[in-house]
SEZAKE-823174 format. One record per residue (C-alpha): residue number from 1; x, y, z; residue in one letter. Coordinates in nm, 3 decimals, padded with zeros to 5 digits, always signed. Layout:
<rs>
    k       xx       yy       zz  r
  NUM        X        Y        Z  A
...
</rs>
This chain:
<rs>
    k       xx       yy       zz  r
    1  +07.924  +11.867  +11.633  X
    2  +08.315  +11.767  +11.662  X
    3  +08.430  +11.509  +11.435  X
    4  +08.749  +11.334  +11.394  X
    5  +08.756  +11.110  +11.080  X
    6  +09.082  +10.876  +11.032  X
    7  +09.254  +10.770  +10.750  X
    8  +09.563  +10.564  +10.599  X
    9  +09.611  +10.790  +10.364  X
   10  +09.548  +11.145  +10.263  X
   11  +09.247  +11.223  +10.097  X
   12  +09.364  +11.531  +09.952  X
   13  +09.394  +11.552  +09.637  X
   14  +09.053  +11.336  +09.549  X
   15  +09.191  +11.114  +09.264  X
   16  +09.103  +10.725  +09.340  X
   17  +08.864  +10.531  +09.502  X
   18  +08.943  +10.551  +09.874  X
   19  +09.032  +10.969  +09.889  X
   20  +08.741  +11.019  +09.683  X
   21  +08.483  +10.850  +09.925  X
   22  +08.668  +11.004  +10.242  X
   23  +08.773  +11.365  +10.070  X
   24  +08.289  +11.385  +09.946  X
   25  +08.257  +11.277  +10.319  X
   26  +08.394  +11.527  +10.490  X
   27  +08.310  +11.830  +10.183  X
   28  +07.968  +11.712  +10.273  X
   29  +08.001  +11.714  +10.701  X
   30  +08.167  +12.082  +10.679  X
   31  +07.901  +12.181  +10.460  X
   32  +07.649  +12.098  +10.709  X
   33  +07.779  +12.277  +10.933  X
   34  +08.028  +11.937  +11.139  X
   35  +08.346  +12.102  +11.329  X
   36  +08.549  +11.814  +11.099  X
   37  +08.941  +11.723  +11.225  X
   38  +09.100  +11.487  +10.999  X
   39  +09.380  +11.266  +11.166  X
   40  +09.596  +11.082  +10.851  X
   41  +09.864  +10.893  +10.774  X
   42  +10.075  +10.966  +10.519  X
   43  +10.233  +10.626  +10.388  X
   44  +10.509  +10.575  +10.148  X
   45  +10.259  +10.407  +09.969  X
   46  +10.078  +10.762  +09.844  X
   47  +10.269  +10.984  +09.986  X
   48  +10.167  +11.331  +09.995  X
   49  +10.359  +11.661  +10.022  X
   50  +10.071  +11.818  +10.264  X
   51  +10.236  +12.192  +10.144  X
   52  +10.152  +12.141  +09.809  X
   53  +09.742  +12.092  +09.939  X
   54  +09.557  +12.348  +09.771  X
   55  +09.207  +12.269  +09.842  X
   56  +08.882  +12.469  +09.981  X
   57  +08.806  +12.156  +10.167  X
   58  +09.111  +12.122  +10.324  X
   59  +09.143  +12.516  +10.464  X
   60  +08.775  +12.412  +10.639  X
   61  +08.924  +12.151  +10.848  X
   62  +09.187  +12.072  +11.120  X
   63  +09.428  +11.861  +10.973  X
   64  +09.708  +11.592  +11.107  X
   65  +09.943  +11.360  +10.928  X
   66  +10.215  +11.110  +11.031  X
   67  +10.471  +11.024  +10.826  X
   68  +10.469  +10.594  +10.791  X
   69  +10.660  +10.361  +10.556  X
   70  +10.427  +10.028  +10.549  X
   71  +10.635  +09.884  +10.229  X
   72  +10.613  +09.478  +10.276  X
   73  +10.983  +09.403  +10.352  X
   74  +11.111  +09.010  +10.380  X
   75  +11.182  +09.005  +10.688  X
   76  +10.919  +09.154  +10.832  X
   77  +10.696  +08.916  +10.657  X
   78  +10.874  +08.604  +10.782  X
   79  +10.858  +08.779  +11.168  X
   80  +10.514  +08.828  +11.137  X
   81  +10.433  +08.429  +11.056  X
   82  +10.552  +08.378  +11.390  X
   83  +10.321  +08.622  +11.581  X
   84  +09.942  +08.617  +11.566  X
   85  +09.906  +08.921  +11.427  X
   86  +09.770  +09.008  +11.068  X
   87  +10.075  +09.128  +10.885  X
   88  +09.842  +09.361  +10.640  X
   89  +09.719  +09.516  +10.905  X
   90  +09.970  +09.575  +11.186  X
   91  +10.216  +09.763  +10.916  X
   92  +09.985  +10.055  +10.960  X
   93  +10.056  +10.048  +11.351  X
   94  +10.327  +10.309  +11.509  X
   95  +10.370  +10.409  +11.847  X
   96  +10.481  +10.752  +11.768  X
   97  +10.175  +10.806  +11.562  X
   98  +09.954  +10.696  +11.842  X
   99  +10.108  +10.936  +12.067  X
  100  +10.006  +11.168  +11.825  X
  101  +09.671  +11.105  +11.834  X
  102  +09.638  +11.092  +12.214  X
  103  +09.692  +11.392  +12.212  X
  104  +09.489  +11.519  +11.974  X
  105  +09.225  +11.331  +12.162  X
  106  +09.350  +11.509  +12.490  X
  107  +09.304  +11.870  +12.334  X
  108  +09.014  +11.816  +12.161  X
  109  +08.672  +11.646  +12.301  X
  110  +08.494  +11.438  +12.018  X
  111  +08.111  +11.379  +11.963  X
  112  +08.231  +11.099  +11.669  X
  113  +08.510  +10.936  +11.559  X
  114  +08.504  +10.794  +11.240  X
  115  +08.740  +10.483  +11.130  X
  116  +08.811  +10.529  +10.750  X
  117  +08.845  +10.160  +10.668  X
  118  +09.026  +09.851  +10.838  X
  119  +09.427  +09.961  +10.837  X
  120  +09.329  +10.222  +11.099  X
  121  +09.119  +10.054  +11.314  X
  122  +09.471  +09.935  +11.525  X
  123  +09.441  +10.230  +11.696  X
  124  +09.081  +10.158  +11.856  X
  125  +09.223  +10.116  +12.189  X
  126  +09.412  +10.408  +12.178  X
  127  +09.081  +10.620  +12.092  X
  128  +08.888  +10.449  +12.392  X
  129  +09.096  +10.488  +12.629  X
  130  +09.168  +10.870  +12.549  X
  131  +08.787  +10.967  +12.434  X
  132  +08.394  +10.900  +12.519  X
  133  +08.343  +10.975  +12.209  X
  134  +08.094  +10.735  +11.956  X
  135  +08.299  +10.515  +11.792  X
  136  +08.213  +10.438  +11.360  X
  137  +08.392  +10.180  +11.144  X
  138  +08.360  +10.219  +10.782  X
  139  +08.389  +09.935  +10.540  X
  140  +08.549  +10.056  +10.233  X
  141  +08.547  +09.698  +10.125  X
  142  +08.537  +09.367  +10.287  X
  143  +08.920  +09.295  +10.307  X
  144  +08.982  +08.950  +10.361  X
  145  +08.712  +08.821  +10.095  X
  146  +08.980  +09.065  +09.836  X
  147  +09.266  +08.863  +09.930  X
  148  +09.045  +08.532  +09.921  X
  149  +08.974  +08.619  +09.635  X
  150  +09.319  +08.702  +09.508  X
  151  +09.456  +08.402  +09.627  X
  152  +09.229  +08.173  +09.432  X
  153  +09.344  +08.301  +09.098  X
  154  +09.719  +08.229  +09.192  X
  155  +09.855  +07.943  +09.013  X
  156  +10.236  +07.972  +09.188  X
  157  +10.157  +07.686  +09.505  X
  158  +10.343  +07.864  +09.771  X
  159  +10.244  +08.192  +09.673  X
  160  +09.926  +08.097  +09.692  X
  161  +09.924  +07.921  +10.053  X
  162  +10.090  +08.242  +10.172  X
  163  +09.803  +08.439  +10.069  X
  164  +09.532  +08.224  +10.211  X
  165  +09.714  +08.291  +10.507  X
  166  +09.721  +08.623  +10.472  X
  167  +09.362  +08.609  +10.406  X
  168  +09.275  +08.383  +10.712  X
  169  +09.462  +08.617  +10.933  X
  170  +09.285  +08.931  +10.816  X
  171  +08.974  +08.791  +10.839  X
  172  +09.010  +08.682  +11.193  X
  173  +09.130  +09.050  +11.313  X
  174  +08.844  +09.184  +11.076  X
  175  +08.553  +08.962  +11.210  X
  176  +08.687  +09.029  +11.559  X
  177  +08.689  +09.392  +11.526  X
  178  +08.396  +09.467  +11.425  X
  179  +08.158  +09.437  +11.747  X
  180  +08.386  +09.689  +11.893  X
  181  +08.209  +09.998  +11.743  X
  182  +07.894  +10.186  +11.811  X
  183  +07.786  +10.157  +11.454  X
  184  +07.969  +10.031  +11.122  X
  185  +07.904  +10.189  +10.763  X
  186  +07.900  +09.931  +10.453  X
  187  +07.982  +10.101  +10.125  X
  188  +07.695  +09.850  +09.935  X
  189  +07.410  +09.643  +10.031  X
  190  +07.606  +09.313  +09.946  X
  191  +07.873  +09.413  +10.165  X
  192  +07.621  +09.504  +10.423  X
  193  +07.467  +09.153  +10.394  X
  194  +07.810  +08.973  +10.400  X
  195  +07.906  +09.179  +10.737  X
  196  +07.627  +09.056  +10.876  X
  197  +07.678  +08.668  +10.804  X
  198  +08.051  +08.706  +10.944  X
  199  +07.872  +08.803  +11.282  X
  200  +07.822  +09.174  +11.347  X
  201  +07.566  +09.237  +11.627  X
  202  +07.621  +09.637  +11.616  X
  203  +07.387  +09.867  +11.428  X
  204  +07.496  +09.859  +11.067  X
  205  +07.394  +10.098  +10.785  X
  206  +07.479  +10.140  +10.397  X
  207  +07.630  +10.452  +10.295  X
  208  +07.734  +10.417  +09.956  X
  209  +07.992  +10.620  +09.724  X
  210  +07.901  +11.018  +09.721  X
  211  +07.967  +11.247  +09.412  X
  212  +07.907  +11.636  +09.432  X
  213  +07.740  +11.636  +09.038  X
  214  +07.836  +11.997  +09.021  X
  215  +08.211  +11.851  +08.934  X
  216  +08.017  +11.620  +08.644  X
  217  +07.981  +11.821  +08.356  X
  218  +07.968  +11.689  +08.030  X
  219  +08.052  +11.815  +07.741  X
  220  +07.960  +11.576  +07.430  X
  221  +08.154  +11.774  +07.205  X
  222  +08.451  +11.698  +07.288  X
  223  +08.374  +11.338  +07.317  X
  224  +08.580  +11.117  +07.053  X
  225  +08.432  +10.778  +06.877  X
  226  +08.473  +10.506  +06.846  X
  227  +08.692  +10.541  +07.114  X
  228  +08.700  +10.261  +07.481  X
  229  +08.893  +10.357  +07.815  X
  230  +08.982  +10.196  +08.116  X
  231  +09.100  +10.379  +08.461  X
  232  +09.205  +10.282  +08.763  X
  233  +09.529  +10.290  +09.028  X
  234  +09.744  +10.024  +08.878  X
  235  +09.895  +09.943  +09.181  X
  236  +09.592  +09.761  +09.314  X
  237  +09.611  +09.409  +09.270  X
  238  +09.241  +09.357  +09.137  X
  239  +09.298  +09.614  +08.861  X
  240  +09.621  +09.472  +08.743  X
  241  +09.483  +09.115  +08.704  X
  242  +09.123  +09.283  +08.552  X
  243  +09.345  +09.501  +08.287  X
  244  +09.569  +09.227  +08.203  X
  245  +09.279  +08.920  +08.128  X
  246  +09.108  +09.229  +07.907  X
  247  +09.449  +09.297  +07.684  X
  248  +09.538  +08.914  +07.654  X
  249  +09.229  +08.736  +07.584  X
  250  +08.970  +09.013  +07.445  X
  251  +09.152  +09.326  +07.268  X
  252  +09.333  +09.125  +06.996  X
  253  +08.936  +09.053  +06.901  X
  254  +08.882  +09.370  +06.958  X
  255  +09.081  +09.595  +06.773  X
  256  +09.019  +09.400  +06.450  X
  257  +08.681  +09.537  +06.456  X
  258  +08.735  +09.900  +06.325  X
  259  +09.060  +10.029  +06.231  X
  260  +08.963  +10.378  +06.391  X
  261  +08.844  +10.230  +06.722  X
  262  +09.094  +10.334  +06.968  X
  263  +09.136  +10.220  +07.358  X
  264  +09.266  +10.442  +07.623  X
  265  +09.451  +10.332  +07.969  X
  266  +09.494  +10.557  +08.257  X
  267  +09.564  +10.531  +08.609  X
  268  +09.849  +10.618  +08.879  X
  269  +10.142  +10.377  +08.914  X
  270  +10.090  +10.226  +08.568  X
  271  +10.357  +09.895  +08.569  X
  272  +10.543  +09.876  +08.328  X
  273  +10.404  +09.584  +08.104  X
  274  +10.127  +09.762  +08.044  X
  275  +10.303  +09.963  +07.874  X
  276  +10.440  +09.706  +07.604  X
  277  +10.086  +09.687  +07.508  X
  278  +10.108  +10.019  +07.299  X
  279  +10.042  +10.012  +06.980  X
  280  +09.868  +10.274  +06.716  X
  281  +09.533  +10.145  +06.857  X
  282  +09.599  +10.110  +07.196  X
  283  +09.740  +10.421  +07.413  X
  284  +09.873  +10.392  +07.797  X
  285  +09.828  +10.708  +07.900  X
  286  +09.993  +10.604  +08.274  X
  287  +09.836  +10.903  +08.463  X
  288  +09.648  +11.166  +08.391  X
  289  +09.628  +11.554  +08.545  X
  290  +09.194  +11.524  +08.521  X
  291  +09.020  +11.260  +08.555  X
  292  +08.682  +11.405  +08.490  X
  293  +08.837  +11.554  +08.146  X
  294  +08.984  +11.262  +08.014  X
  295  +08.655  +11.041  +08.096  X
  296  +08.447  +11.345  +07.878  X
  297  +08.664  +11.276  +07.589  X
  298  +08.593  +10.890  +07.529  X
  299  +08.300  +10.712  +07.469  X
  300  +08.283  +10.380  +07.614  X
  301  +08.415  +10.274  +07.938  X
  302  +08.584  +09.954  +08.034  X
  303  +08.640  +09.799  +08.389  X
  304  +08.739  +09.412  +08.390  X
  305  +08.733  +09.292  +08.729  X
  306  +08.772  +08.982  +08.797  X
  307  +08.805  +09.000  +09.211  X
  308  +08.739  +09.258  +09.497  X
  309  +08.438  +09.394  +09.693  X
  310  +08.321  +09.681  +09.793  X
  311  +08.239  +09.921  +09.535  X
  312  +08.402  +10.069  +09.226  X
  313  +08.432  +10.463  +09.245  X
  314  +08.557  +10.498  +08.892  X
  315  +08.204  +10.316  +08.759  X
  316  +08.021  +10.590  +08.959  X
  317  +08.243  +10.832  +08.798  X
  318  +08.173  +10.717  +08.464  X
  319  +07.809  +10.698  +08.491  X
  320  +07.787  +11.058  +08.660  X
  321  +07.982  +11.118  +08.357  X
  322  +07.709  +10.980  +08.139  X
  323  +07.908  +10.687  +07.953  X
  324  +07.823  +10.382  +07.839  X
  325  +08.019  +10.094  +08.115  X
  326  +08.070  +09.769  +08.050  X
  327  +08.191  +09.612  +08.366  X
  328  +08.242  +09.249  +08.523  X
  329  +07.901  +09.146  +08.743  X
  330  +08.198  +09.146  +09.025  X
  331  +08.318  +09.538  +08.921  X
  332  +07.931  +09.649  +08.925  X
  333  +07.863  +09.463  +09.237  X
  334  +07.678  +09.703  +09.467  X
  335  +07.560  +09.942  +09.226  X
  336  +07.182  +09.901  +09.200  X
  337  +07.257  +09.951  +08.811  X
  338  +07.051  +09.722  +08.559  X
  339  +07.215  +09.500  +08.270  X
  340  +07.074  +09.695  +07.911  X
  341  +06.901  +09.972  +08.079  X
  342  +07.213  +10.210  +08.307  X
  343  +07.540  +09.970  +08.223  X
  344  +07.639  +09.631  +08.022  X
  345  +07.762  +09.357  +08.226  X
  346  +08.018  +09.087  +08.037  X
  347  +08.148  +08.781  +08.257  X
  348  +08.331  +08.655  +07.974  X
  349  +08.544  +08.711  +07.674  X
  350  +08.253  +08.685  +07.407  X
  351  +08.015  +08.900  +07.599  X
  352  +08.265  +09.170  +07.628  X
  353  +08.300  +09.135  +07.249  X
  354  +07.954  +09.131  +07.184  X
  355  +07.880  +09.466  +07.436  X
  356  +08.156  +09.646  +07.242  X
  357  +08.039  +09.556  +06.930  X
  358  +07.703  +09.668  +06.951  X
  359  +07.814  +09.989  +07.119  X
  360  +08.006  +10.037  +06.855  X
  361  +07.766  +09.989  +06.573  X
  362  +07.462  +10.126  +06.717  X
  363  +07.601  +10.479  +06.863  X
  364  +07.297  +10.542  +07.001  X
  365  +07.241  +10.256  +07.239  X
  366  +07.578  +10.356  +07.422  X
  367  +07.434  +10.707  +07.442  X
  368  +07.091  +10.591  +07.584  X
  369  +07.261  +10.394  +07.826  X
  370  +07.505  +10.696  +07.965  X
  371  +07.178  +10.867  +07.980  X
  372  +07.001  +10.625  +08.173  X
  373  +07.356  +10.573  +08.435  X
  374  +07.360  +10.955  +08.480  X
  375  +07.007  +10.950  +08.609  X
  376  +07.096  +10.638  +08.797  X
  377  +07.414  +10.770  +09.036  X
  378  +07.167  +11.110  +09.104  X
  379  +06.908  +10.864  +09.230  X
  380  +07.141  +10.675  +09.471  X
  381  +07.492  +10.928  +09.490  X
  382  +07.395  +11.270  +09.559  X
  383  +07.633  +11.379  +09.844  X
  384  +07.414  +11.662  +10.010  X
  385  +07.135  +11.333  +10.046  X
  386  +07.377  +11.112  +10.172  X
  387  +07.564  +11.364  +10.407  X
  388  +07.258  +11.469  +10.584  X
  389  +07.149  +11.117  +10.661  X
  390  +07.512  +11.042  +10.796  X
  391  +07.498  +11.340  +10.977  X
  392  +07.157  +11.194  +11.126  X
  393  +07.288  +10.883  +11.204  X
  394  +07.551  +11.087  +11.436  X
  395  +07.296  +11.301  +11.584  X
  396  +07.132  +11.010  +11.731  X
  397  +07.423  +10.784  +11.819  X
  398  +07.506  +11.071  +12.041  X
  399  +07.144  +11.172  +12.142  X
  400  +07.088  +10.786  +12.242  X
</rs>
């Protein structure tokens, strides 16, 4: 079976959300056997030096990437008011990177071609009117309901009005878009449920986050306590705003609770006020060369968020890693997870401090719970049970 999967960005290396859930995707297709060509572009954004890919995955593939600044830029902005396009979306569109990918489409015939999330669906047309192939969208997230959601929590007027239009734009091309495909992946049942209220009549599935556990190993030895961390790409809105609520209004509580207690900030593309947080019990680490290393060596994980959808890779990291979470009901949304038993949800400043504090107190109840979350992300996460039912779900697409 010939696949081409798209993407607006490289997946390669695997170190956020988004390359993480397309990089287990295809690991998974090519180990099934799926002839797997991966079409990319390579925005300014994350750029990636593709000769400095070192990756078993990547030498079992045919690979393509184009080159693409989509930086916001003033007057591009202002332009795009005027036109009735959605300005998030049509930065990812260029013609010489859809000439590129005509003719891949020439040279190669498809079975499937998979659309890695909304900024590459603009070139749709292009793949129907160069391939028979069955067409898949995948919802990393629901975008427009993000920068809804964004929007609300903006206090500047204007500012604010400019992202609701942002947002209504999006979710016009996004609602339009999506009847246009064979069959659409949601990452979580919620976002499954919400695609289906917006109006999607095309077969719809839920494929949610996969992890190979064979990269999970813990080692509780080298685990430090009392000891919290937070991690995420700090150049994503949500995260930024999540981070920031947690430092102003809940770690001044915090910290006074043990003088050892330390908390630990990672991520690419930390800004620079996070920064002026350091202190002797707070360390920004900005970020870090492995992930799966530096989440061994704490104890308690933090994730804050306070808008977004779809669903949180670095929680499914955590658990697989067997800590303790305590996340937002919003950050654990889509994670069939349970409050006390696999993860602690906190809403508010007081139940954060409360969570902490009893993790912090009772040693054990943190441990039970990373216990519990471990056995939780095998149940739903595995990527060899989740790659043969997407493989499946190809097989008939094209037998049908």
């Amino acid at each position: 079976m010939k696949v081409l999967i798209l993407t607006n960005r490289v997946p390669f290396p695997p170190n956020s959300g988004y390359p993480i859930v397309v990089y287990n995707t295809i690991k998974g297709l090519v180990k099934l056997g799926a002839d797997v060509t991966l079409f990319s572009l390579n925005t300014s954004k994350h750029r990636i030096d593709i000769d400095d890919i070192y990756d078993p995955v990547f030498d079992q593939i045919k690979f393509y990437s184009f080159d693409l600044d989509t930086e916001v830029n003033v007057w591009g902005a202002i332009s795009n008011i005027f036109s009735d396009e959605s300005y998030n979306v049509s930065r990812f569109f260029d013609e010489d990177a859809a000439r590129l990918l005509e003719d891949i489409l020439k040279e190669t015939t498809f079975d499937i071609i998979q659309f890695e999330g909304l900024f590459v669906v603009p070139y749709l047309d292009i793949v129907k009117a160069n391939s028979d192939a069955k067409v898949i969208y995948r919802a990393h997230n629901i975008e427009f309901d993000v920068w809804e959601r964004i929007a609300l929590k903006e206090p500047f007027t204007p500012r604010r009005k400019y992202l609701q239009f942002l947002a209504r734009r999006l979710k016009y091309y996004e609602t339009e878009q999506i009847n246009r495909f064979h069959q659409v992946f949601a990452i979580s049942e919620p976002d499954r449920q919400n695609i289906v209220k917006f109006g999607c009549e095309t077969a719809l599935d839920v494929f949610p986050v996969a992890l190979d556990f064979e990269k999970y190993i813990t080692d509780p030895s080298k685990t430090s306590f009392p000891t919290l961390f937070h991690l995420g790409a700090m150049d994503w809105r949500p995260n930024k705003e999540g981070l920031a609520w947690f430092l102003d209004e809940i770690w001044p509580d915090i910290e006074k609770l043990n003088s050892e207690l330390r908390f630990y900030i990672a991520g690419k593309n930390m800004q620079q006020e996070f920064f002026e947080y350091d202190s002797e019990n707070l360390v920004v680490e900005g970020e870090i060369f492995d992930a799966v290393e530096f989440i061994n060596s704490k104890a308690i994980m933090i994730v804050p968020l306070l808008s977004g959808s779809g669903m949180r890779v670095k929680i499914i990291e955590g658990m697989a890693m067997r800590k303790c979470v305590i996340a937002t009901s919003m950050a654990a949304e889509g994670i069939r997870c349970e409050h006390g038993k696999d993860i602690l949800i906190a809403d508010t400043a007081d139940e954060f401090y409360r969570s902490i504090l009893q993790c912090i107190t009772n040693p054990n109840k943190w441990r039970e719970i990373g216990e519990n979350a471990r056995k939780t992300v095998e149940r739903d996460h595995d990527i060899n049970v989740i790659s043969k039912r997407m493989l499946n779900v190809y097989q008939k697409l094209i037998s049908g």
